[in-house]
C-alpha positions as CSV (number, residue, x, y, z in Angstrom):
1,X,13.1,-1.4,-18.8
2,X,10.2,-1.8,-15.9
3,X,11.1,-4.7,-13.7
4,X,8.6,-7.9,-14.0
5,X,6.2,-8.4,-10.8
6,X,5.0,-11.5,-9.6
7,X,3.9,-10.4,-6.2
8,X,1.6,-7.7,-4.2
9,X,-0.3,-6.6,-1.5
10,X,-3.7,-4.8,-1.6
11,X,-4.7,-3.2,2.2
12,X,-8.6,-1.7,2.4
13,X,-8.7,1.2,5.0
14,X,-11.6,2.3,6.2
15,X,-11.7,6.1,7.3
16,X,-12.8,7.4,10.5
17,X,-16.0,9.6,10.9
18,X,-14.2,12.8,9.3
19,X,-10.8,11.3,9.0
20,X,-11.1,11.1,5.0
21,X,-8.8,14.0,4.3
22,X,-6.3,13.0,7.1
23,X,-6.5,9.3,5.3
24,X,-5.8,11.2,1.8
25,X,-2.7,12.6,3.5
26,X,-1.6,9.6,5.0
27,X,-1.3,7.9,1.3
28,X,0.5,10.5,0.5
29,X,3.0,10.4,2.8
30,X,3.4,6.7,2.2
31,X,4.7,7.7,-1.1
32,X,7.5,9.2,-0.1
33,X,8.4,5.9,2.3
34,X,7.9,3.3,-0.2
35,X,10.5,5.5,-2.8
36,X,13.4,4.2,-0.2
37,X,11.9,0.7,-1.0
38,X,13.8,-0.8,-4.5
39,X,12.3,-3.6,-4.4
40,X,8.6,-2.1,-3.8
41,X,8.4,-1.5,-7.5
42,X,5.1,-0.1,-7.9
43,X,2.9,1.6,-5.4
44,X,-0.5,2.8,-5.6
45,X,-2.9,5.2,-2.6
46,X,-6.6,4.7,-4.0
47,X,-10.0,5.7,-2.9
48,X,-12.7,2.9,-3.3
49,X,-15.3,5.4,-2.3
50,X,-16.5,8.3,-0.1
51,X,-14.4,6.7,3.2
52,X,-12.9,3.4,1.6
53,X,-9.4,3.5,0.6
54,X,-6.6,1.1,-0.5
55,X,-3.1,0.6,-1.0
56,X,-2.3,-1.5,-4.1
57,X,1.5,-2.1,-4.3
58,X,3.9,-4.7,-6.1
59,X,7.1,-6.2,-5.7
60,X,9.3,-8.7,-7.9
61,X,9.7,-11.7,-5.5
62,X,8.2,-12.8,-2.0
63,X,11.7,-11.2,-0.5
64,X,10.2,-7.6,-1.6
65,X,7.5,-8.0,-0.5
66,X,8.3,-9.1,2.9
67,X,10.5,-6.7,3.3
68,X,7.5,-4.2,2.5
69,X,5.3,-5.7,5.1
70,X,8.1,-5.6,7.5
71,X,8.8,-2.1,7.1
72,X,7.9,1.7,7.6
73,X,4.5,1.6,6.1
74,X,3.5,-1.6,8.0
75,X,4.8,0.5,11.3
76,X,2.9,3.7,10.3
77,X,-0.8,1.4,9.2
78,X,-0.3,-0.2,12.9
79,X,0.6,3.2,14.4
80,X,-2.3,4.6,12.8
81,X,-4.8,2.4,13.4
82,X,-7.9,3.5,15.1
83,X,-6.9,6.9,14.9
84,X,-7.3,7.8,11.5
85,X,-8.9,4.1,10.0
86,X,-10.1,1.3,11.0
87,X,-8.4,-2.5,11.3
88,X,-7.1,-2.9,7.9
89,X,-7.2,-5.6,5.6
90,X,-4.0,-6.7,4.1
91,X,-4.8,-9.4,1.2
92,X,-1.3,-10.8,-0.2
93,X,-1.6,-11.5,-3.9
94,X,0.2,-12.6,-6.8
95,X,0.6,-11.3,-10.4
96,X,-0.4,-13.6,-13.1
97,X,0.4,-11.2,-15.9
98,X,1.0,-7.4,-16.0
99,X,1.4,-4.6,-18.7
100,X,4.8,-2.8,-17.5
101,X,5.2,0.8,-17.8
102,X,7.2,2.1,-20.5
């Protein structure tokens, strides 16, 4: 059984002239951080378009979702910013209904 969200985050990243691929890489190495996460319960890297990219990830209760924006990720966007993106934009969200996963 999928656990019910009620939170999440959604950050808009901007590549670099020529950083797309090293952006593409960077959301995938994400991945692996957020599978030590339990209560980041589901995680998405997209691409909006040729340079525009996004994180779309979701969490059970505000205490997830803190604890997201306090952690490895949140160090690595900061660490990375300006080298391989621009400033992101971090919109916290919540879930007002959901189809779970089987």
């Amino acid at each position: 059984m999928a656990t019910h969200v009620s939170k999440a985050v959604l950050v808009r990243l901007e590549a670099l002239p020529g950083k797309e691929g090293d952006v593409r890489g960077f959301l995938n190495q994400g991945l692996s951080i957020v599978e030590g996460e339990p209560k980041t319960v589901r995680w998405f890297g997209v691409q909006f378009g040729p340079s525009s990219f996004g994180i779309f990830d979701a969490f059970p209760d505000e205490d997830g979702r803190e604890a997201h924006l306090s952690g490895e990720v949140a160090k690595a966007l900061e660490e990375n910013t300006g080298v391989l993106f621009q400033k992101p934009t971090i919109e916290r969200l919540d879930v007002v209904a959901e189809k779970q996963p089987v």
